[in-house]
MIGU-537669 format. One record per residue (C-alpha): x, y negated, z; residue number from 1; chain. Coordinates in steps of 0.25 Angstrom, whole numbers, padded with zeros to 4 digits, always signed. Example, Ala and Ser with C-alpha at 12.3 -4.5 7.8 and 13.67 -1.06 7.14 Angstrom:
! residues 2
[site [+0049; +0018; +0031]; 1; "A"],
[site [+0055; +0004; +0029]; 2; "A"],
This chain:
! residues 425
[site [+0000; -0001; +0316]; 1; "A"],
[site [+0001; +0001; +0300]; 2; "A"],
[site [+0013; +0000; +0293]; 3; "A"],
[site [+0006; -0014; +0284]; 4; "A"],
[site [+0004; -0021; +0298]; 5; "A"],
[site [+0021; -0019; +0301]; 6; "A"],
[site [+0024; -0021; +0286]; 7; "A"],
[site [+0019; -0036; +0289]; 8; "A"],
[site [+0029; -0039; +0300]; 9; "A"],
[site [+0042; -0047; +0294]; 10; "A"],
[site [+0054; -0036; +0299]; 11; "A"],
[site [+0061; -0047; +0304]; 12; "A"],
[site [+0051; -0050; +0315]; 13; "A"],
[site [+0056; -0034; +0320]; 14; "A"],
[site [+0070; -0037; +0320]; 15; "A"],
[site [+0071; -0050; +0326]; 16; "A"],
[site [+0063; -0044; +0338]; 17; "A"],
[site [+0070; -0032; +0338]; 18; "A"],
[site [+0082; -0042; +0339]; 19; "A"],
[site [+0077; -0048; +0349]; 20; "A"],
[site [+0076; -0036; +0358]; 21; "A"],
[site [+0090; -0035; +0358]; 22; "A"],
[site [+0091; -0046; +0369]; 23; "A"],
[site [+0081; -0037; +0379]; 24; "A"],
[site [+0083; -0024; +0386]; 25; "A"],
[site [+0080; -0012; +0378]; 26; "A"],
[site [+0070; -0011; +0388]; 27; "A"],
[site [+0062; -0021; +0387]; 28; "A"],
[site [+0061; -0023; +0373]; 29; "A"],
[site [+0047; -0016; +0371]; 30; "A"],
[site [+0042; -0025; +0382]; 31; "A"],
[site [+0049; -0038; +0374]; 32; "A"],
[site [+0042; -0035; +0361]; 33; "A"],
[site [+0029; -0032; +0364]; 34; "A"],
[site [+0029; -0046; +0372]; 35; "A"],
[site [+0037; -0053; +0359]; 36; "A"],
[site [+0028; -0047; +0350]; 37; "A"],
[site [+0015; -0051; +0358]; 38; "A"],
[site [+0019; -0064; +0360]; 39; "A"],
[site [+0021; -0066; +0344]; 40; "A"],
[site [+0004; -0061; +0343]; 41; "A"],
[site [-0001; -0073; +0352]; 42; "A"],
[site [-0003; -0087; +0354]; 43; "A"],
[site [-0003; -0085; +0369]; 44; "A"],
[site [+0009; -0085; +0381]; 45; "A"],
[site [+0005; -0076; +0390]; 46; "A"],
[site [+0010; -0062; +0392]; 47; "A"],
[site [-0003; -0055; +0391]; 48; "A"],
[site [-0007; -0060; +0379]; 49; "A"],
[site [+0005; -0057; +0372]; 50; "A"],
[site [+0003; -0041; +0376]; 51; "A"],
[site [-0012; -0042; +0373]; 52; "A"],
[site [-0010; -0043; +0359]; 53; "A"],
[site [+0000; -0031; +0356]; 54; "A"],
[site [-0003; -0015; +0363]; 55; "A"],
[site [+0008; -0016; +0375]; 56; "A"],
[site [+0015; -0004; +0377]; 57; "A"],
[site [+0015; -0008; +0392]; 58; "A"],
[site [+0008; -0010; +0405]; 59; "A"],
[site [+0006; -0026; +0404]; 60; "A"],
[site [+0012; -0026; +0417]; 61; "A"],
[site [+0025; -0021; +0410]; 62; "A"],
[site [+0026; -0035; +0402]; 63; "A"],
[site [+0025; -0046; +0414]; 64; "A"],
[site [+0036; -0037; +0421]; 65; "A"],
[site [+0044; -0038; +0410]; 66; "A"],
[site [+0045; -0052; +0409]; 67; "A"],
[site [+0045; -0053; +0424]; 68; "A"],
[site [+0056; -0043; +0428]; 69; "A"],
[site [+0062; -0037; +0414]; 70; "A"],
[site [+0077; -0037; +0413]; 71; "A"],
[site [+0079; -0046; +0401]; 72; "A"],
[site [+0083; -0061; +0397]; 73; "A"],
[site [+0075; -0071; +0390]; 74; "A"],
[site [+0086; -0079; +0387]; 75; "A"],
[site [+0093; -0067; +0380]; 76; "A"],
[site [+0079; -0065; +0371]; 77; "A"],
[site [+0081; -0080; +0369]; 78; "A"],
[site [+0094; -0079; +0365]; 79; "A"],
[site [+0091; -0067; +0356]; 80; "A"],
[site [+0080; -0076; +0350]; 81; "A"],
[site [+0092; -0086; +0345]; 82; "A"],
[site [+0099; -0075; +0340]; 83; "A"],
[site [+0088; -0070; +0331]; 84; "A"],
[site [+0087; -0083; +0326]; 85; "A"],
[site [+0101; -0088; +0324]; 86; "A"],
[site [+0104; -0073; +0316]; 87; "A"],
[site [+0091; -0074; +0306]; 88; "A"],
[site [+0089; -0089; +0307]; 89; "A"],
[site [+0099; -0099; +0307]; 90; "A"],
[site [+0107; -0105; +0296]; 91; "A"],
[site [+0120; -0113; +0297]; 92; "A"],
[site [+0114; -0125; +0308]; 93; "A"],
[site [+0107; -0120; +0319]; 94; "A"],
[site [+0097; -0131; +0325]; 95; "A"],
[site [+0092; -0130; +0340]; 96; "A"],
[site [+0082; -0139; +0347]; 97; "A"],
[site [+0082; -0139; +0361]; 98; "A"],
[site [+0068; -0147; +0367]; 99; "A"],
[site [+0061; -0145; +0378]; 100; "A"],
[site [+0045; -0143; +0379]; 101; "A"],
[site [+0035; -0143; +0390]; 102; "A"],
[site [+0024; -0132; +0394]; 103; "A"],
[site [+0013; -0136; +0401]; 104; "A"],
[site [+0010; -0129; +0415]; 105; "A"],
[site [-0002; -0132; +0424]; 106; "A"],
[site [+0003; -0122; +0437]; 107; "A"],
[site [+0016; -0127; +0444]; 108; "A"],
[site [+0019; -0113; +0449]; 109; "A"],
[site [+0021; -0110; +0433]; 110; "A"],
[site [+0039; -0109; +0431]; 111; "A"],
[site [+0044; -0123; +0433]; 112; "A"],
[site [+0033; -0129; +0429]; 113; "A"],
[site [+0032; -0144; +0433]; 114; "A"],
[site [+0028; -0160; +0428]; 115; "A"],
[site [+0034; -0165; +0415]; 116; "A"],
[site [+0032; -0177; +0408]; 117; "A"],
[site [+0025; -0175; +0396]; 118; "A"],
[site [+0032; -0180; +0385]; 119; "A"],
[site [+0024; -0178; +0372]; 120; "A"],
[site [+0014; -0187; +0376]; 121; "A"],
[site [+0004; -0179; +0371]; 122; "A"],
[site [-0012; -0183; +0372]; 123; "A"],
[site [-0022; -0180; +0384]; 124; "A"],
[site [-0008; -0174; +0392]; 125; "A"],
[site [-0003; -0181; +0403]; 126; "A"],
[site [+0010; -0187; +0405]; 127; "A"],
[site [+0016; -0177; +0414]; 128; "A"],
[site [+0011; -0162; +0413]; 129; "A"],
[site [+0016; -0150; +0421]; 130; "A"],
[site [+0024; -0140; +0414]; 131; "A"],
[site [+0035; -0131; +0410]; 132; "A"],
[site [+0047; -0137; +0404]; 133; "A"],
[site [+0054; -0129; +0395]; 134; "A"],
[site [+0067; -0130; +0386]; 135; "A"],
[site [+0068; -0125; +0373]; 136; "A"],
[site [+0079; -0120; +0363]; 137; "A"],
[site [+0074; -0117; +0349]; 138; "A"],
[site [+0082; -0115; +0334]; 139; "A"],
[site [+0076; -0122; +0321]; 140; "A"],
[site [+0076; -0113; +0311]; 141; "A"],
[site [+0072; -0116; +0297]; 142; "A"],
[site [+0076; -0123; +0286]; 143; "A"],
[site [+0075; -0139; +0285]; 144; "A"],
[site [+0060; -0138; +0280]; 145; "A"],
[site [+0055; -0127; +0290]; 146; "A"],
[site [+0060; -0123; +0303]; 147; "A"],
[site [+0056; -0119; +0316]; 148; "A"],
[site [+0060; -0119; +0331]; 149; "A"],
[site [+0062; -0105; +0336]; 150; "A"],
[site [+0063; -0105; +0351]; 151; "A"],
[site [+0075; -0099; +0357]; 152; "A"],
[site [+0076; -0103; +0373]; 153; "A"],
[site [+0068; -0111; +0381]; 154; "A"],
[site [+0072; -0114; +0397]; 155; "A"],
[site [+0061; -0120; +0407]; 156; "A"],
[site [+0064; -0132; +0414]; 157; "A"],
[site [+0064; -0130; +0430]; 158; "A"],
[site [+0056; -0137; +0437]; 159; "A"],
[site [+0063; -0138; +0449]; 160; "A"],
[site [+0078; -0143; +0448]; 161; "A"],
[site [+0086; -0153; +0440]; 162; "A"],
[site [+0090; -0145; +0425]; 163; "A"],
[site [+0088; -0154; +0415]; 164; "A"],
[site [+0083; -0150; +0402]; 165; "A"],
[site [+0097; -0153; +0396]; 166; "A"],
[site [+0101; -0142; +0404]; 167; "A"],
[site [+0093; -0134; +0400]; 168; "A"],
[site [+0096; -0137; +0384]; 169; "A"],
[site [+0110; -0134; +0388]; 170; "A"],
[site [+0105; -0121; +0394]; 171; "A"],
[site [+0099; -0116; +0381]; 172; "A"],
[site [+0110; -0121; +0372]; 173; "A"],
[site [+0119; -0114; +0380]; 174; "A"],
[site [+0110; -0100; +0379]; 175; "A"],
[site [+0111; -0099; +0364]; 176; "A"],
[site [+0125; -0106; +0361]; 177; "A"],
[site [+0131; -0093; +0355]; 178; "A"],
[site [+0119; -0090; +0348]; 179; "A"],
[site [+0115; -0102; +0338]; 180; "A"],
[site [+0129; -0108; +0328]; 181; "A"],
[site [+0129; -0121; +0321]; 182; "A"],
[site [+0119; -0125; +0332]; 183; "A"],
[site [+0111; -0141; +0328]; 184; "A"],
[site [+0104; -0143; +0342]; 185; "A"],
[site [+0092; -0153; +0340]; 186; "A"],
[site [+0088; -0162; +0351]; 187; "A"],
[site [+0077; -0171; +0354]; 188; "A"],
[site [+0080; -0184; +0361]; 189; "A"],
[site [+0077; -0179; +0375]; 190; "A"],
[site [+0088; -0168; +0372]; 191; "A"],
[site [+0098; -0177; +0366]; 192; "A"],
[site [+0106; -0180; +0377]; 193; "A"],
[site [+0122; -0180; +0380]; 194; "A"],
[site [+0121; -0168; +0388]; 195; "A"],
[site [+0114; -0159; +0379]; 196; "A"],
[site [+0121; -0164; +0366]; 197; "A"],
[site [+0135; -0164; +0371]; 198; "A"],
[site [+0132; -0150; +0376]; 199; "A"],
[site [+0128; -0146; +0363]; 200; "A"],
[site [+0138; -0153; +0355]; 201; "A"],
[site [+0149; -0145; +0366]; 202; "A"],
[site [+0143; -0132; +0361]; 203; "A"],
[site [+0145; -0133; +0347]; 204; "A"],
[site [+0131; -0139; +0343]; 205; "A"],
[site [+0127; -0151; +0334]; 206; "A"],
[site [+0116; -0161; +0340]; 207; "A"],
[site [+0105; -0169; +0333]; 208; "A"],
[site [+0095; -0177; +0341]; 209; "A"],
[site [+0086; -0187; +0342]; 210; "A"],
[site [+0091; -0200; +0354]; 211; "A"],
[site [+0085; -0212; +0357]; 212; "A"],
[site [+0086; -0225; +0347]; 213; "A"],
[site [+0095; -0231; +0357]; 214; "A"],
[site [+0105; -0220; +0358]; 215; "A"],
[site [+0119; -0227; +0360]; 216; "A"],
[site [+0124; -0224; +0346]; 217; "A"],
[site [+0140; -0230; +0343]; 218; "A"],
[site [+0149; -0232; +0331]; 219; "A"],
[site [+0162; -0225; +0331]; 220; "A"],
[site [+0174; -0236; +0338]; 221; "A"],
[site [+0183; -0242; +0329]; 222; "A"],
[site [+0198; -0235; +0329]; 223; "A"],
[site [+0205; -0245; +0339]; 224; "A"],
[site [+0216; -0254; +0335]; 225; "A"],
[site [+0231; -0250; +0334]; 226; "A"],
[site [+0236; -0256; +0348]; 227; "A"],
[site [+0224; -0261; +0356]; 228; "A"],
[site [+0223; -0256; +0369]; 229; "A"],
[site [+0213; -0249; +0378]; 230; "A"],
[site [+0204; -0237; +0377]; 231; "A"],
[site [+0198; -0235; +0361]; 232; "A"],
[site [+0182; -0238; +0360]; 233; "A"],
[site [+0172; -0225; +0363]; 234; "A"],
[site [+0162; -0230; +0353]; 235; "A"],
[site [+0161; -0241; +0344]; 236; "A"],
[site [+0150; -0251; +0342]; 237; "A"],
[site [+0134; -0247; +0347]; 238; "A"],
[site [+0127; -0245; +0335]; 239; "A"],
[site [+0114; -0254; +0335]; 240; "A"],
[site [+0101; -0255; +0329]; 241; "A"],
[site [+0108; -0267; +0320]; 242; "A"],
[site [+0120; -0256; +0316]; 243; "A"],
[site [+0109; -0245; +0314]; 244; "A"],
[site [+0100; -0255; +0305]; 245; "A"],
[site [+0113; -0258; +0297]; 246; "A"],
[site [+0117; -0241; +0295]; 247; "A"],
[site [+0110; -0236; +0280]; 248; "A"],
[site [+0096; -0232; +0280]; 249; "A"],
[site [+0092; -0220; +0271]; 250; "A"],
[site [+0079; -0214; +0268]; 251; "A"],
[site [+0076; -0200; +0265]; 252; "A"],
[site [+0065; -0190; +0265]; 253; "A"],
[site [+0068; -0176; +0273]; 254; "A"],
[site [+0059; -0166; +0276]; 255; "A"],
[site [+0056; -0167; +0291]; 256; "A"],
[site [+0047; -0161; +0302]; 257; "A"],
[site [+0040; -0154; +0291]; 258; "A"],
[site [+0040; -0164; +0279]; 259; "A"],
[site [+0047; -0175; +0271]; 260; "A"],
[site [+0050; -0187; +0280]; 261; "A"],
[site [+0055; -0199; +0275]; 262; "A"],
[site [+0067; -0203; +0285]; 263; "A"],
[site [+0076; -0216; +0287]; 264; "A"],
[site [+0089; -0214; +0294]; 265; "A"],
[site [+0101; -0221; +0296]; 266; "A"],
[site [+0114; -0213; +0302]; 267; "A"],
[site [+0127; -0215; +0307]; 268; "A"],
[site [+0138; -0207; +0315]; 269; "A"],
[site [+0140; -0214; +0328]; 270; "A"],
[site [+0144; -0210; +0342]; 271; "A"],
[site [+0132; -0207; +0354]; 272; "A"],
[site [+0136; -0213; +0366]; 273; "A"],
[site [+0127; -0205; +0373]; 274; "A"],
[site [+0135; -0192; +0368]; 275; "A"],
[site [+0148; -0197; +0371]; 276; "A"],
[site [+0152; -0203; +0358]; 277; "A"],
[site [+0150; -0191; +0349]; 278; "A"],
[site [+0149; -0194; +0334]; 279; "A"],
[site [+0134; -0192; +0329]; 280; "A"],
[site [+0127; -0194; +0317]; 281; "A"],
[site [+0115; -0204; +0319]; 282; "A"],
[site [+0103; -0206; +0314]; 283; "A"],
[site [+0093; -0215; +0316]; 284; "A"],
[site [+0080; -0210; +0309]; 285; "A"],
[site [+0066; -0213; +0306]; 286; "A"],
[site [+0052; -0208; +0297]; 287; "A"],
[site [+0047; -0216; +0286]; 288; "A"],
[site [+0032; -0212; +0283]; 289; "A"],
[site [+0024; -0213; +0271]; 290; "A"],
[site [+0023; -0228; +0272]; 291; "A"],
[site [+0036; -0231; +0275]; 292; "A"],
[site [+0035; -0233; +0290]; 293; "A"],
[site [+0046; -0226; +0302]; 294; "A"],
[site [+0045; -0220; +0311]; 295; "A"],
[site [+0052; -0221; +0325]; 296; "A"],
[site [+0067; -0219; +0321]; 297; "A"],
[site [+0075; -0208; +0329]; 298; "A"],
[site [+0090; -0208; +0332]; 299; "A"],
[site [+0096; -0194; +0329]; 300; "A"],
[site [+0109; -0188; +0332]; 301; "A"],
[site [+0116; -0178; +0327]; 302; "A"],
[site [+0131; -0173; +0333]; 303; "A"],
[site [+0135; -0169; +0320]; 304; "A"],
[site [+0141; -0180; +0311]; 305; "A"],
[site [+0142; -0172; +0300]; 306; "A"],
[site [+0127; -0171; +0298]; 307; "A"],
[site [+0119; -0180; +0288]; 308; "A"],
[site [+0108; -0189; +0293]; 309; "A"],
[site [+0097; -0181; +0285]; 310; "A"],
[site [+0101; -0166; +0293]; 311; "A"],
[site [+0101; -0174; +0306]; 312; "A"],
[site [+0088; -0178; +0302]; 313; "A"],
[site [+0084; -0165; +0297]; 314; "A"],
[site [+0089; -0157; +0308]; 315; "A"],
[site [+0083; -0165; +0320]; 316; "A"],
[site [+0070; -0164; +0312]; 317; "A"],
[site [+0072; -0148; +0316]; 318; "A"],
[site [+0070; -0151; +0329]; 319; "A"],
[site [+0056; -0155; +0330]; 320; "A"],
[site [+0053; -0139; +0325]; 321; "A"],
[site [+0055; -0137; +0342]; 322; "A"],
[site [+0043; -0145; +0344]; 323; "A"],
[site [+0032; -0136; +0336]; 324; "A"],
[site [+0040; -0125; +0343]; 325; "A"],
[site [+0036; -0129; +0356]; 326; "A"],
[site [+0022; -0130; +0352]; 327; "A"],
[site [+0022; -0116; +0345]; 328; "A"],
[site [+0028; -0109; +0356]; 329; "A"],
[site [+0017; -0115; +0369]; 330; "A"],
[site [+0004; -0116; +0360]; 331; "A"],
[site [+0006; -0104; +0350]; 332; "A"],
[site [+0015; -0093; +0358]; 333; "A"],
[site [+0010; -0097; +0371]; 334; "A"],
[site [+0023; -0105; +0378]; 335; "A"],
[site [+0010; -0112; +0385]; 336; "A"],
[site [+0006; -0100; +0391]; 337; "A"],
[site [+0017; -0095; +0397]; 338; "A"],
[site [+0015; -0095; +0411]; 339; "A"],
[site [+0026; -0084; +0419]; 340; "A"],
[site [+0026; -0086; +0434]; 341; "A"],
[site [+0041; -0087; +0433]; 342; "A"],
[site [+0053; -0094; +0425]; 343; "A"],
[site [+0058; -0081; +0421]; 344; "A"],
[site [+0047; -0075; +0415]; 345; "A"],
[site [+0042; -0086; +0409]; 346; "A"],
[site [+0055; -0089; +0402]; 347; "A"],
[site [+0054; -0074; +0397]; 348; "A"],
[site [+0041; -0076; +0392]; 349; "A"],
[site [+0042; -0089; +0385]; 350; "A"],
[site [+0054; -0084; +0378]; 351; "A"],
[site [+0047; -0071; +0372]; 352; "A"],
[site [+0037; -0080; +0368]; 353; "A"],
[site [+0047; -0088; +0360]; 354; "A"],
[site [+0054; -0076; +0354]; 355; "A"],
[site [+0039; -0071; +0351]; 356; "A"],
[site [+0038; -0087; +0342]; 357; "A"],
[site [+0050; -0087; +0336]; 358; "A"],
[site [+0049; -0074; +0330]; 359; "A"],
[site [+0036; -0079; +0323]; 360; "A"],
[site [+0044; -0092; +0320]; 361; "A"],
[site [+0055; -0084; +0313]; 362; "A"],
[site [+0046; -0077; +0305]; 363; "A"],
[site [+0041; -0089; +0298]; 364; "A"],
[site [+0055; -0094; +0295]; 365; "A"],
[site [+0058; -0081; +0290]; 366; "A"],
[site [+0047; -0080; +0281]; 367; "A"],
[site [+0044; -0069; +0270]; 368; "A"],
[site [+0031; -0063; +0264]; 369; "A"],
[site [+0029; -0055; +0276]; 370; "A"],
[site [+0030; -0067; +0287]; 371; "A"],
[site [+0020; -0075; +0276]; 372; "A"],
[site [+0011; -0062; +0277]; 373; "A"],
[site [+0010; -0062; +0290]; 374; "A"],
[site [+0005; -0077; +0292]; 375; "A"],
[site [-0003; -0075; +0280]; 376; "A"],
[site [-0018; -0077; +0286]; 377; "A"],
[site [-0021; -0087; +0277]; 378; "A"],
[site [-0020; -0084; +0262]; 379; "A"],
[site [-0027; -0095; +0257]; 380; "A"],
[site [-0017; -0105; +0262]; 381; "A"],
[site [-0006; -0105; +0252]; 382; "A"],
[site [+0009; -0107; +0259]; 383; "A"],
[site [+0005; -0110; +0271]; 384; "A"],
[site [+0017; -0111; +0281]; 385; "A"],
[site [+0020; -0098; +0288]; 386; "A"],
[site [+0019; -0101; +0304]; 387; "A"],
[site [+0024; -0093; +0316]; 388; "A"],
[site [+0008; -0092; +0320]; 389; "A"],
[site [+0004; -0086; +0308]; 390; "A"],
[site [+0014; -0076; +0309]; 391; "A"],
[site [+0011; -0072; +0323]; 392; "A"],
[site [-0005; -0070; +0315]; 393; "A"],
[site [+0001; -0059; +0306]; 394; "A"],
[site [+0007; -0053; +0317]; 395; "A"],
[site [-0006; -0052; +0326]; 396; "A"],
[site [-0011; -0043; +0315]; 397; "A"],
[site [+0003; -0035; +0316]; 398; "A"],
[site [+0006; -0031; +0330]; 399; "A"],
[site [-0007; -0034; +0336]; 400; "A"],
[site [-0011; -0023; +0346]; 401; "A"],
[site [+0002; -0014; +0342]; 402; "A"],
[site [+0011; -0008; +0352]; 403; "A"],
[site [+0023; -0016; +0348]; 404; "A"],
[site [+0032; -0009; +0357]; 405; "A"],
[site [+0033; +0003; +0350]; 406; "A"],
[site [+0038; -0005; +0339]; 407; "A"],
[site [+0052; -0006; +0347]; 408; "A"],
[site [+0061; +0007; +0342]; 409; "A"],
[site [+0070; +0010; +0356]; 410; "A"],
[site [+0080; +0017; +0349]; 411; "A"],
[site [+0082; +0009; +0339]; 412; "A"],
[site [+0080; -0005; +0346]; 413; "A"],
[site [+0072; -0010; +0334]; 414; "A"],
[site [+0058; -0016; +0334]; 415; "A"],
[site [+0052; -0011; +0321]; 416; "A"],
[site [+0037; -0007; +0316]; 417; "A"],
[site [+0032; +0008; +0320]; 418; "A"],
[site [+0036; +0018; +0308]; 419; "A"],
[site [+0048; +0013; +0303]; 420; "A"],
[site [+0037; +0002; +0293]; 421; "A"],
[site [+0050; -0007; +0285]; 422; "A"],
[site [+0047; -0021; +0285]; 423; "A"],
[site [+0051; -0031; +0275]; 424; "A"],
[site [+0051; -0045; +0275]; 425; "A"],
């Protein structure tokens, strides 16, 4: 390969995969990066596909055997992943979303694969479909007009016993606990439940999340009178759709899910029965469109008083980055295909594959000449945005059909082009 080819690549992209080799055996880091680095060049989830497209150092026999039997941890690579993130990403609040996904199965011998209901309602799909379910940790990153869902850790749903998916979300909080400070976790409604958010709120986290319209919301009690006898009141009196039709309304215009929304809210701190009684900021919000009609209204919550109604808004609105990332990950990185005959292995796999799509992702918010370069395929289109599939383009041309593990220096542990080439960017 000549030294314009390597002078393309950002020198970011080799250190954070040289970072993330710090979480494998010395071993099997040769075998780790030629899979990472074939899983960034295609579209497809099977194994073979991602050794197809680089020149393999190995035996193909050598990969499957590494996946099946090597001596290393997915949930460290996972948890090396959030590192990388939280040292070149995060600024003072981080936000994580925690939702859960469905990937269609059609054999019941694939790892806990069983009926689910299908929620999405989604056209010529019937009601209830047979697939793996999966839950899913990911960390926003970007700023209020951009941001993305980088995946961090995702665990599959057994078929066979009685862990809730609560359980499960505790599981992957509790995996990354040390890792992610100043920590905003974004729920859904399914998520927002006493469980979840108390456990969250016990571990130093802040909540914001969506309930149902006729969440019981209470008024702060009134102190008691000096001498009157018996236990003081819990809560004061229920607020109603007459009390929340009497609170100020304001409109304001904020950029959300990718444009200008024009938005009608009313707030209040109150106490959430359903939590115990903790002090929350509500909101109760809706969308006006162009001619003034709304939307369905939504009741947010948010566990920390002290925010204003617009960034509890603003914030929730970060959570839908989660959805596009699901997607992403089963039709453009090949989540769909993954099919391992085992849990373990297909636990590995999958999260490879996510390191593989969030190196691509950081990139984009990374930016620079040389990330614009590489998605460059199209000069005539002036600005166009800079995606995590275009940069995956520019690297086919770069480390197609080249035998990435000699890129890996033993001694000094470093992932780097061949003949000492200095990047930039």
């Amino acid at each position: 390969m000549d030294s314009k080819g390597c002078s393309t690549i950002p020198c970011a992209l080799f250190d954070w995969i040289t970072f993330l080799t710090q979480s494998l055996p010395l071993r099997s880091v040769p075998t780790f990066i030629e899979l990472l680095v074939g899983t960034m060049l295609t579209q497809s989830g099977f194994v073979v596909q991602s050794g197809s497209v680089i020149d393999l150092g190995r035996h193909w026999t050598t990969y499957f055997k590494w996946l099946q039997h090597g001596k290393w941890s997915w949930l460290a690579l996972a948890r090396q992943m959030a590192r990388l993130v939280a040292k070149w990403f995060l600024c003072e609040t981080c936000y994580l979303a925690i939702d859960d996904t469905l990937v269609f199965r059609s054999s019941t011998k694939a790892p806990d694969s069983k009926i689910h209901h299908q929620h999405a309602k989604k056209t010529n799909r019937p009601t209830f479909v047979r697939g793996q379910g999966w839950v899913s940790l990911a960390v926003i990153v970007g700023d209020d007009l951009r941001h993305c869902a980088i995946p961090i850790l995702s665990r599959l749903i057994r078929a066979i016993g009685n862990t809730p998916k609560l359980t499960i979300a505790k599981t992957l909080l509790r995996a990354t606990d040390d890792i992610f400070q100043n920590v905003t976790l974004l729920l859904d409604a399914w998520f927002m439940r006493a469980t979840l958010v108390l456990f969250a709120v016990k571990s130093g986290m802040h909540v914001i999340g969506q309930v149902r319209k006729d969440t019981a919301i209470y008024e702060f009690p009134s102190p008691r009178p000096v001498g009157k006898r018996g236990r003081p009141r819990t809560y004061g009196d229920k607020i109603t759709q007459e009390h929340i039709e009497s609170i100020k309304e304001t409109n304001t215009v904020l950029w959300l899910y990718g444009k200008k929304q024009t938005v009608r809210y009313r707030s209040v701190i109150a106490m959430a029965r359903f939590l115990k009684g903790m002090a929350v900021r509500v909101v109760w919000t809706c969308f006006l469109d162009d001619k003034g009609n709304s939307s369905i209204p939504r009741l947010l919550i948010a566990t920390n008083t002290q925010l204003t109604p617009e960034a509890v808004i603003i914030g929730y609105a970060r959570r839908w980055s989660i959805e596009p990332m699901f997607g992403q990950t089963k039709n453009g990185w090949g989540w769909k295909e993954t099919w391992q005959q085992s849990r373990q292995v297909l636990h590995r796999w999958v999260h490879i594959l996510f390191a593989a799509y969030a190196l691509l992702q950081l990139l984009t918010i990374l930016g620079g000449d040389l990330v614009r370069q590489l998605a460059n395929f199209t000069p005539w289109r002036v600005n166009r945005t800079v995606t995590a599939g275009l940069v995956r383009t520019g690297l086919q041309k770069v480390f197609s059909h080249i035998r990435v593990r000699d890129w890996w220096d033993p001694k000094s542990q470093k992932f780097m082009p061949p003949n000492g080439i200095l990047l930039t960017g």
